[in-house]
C-alpha positions in Angstrom: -29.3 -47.3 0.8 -29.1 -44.5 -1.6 -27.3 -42.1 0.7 -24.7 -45.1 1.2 -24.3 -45.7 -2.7 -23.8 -41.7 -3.2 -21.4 -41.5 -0.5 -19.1 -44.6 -2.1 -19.5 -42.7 -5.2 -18.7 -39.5 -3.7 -15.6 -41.6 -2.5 -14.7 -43.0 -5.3 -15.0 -39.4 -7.6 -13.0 -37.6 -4.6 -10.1 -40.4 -5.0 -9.7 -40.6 -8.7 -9.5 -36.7 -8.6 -6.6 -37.1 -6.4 -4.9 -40.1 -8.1 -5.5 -37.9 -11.3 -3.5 -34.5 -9.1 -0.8 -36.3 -7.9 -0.3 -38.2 -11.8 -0.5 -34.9 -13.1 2.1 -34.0 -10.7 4.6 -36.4 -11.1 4.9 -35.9 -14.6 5.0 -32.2 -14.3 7.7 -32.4 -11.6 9.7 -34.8 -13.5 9.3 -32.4 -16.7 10.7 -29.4 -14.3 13.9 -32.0 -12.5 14.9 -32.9 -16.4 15.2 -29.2 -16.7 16.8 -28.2 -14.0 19.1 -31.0 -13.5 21.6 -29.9 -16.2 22.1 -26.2 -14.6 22.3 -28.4 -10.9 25.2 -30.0 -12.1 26.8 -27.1 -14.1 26.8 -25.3 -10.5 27.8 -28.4 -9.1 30.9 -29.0 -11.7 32.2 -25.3 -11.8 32.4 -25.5 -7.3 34.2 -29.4 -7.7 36.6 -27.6 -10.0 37.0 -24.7 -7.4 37.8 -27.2 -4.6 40.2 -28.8 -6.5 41.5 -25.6 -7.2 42.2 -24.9 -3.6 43.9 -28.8 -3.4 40.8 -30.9 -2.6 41.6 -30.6 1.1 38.9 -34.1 2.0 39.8 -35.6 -0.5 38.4 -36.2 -3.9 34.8 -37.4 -2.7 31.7 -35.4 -3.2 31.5 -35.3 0.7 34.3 -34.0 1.3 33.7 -31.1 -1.5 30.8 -30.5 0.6 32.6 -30.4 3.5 34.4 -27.5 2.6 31.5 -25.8 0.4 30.2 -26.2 4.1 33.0 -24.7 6.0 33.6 -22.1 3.4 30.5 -20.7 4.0 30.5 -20.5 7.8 33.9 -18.4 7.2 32.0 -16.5 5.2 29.0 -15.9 7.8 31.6 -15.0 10.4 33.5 -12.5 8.9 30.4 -10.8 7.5 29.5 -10.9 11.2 32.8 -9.3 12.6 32.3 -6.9 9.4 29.1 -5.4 11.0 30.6 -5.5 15.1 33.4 -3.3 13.2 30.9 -1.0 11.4 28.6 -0.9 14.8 31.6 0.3 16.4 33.1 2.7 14.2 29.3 4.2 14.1 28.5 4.7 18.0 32.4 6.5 17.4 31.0 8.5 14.8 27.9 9.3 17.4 30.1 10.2 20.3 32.2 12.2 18.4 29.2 14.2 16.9 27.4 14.3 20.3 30.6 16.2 21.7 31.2 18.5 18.8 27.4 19.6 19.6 27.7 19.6 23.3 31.2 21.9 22.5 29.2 24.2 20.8 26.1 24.1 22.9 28.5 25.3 25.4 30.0 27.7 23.8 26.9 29.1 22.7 25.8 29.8 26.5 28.8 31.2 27.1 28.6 33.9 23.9 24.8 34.4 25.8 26.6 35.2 29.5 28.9 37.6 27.5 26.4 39.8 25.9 24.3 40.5 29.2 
């Protein structure tokens, strides 16, 4: 019987500690969103005003400013990606080209060899 009552009380201690976390966390979570929230929409105004800069080409909805924010950024990715194909490339060109000019003079170095005997 004792074991049972310790165990409920156990319980009971383990449950008010976590009622007494997450109250504790609500309040400081909703301390930190009344801070943040002013710099979120700041961000927020300053890229509507960009859109609308560039026409508001969906319209004057949030969705459709998100839309393009969306799009905008996959542009972004993509030519970011064809930037480093072009830089790959232009490097293995680099490479070749370096790999001959040593092979050139790798070649003329045996030859200056044959010469002197």
């Amino acid at each position: 019987m004792e074991q049972e009552e310790n165990a409920t009380t156990s319980v009971q201690e383990f449950s008010e500690g976590l009622t007494t976390f997450f109250e504790a966390m609500s309040t400081y979570m909703t301390q930190v969103a009344q801070q943040v929230l002013p710099s979120i929409k700041n961000m927020y105004d300053m890229i509507y005003a960009e859109y609308q800069k560039y026409g508001a080409p969906y319209g004057d909805l949030p969705e459709g400013c998100m839309r393009w924010l969306t799009e905008r950024h996959e542009a972004q990715r993509l030519i970011d990606e064809a930037q480093s194909i072009v830089d790959h490339h232009e490097g293995l060109a680099y490479l070749r080209k370096k790999i001959a000019e040593r092979r050139e003079l790798s070649h003329d170095e045996i030859e200056q060899e044959h010469q002197v005997e």
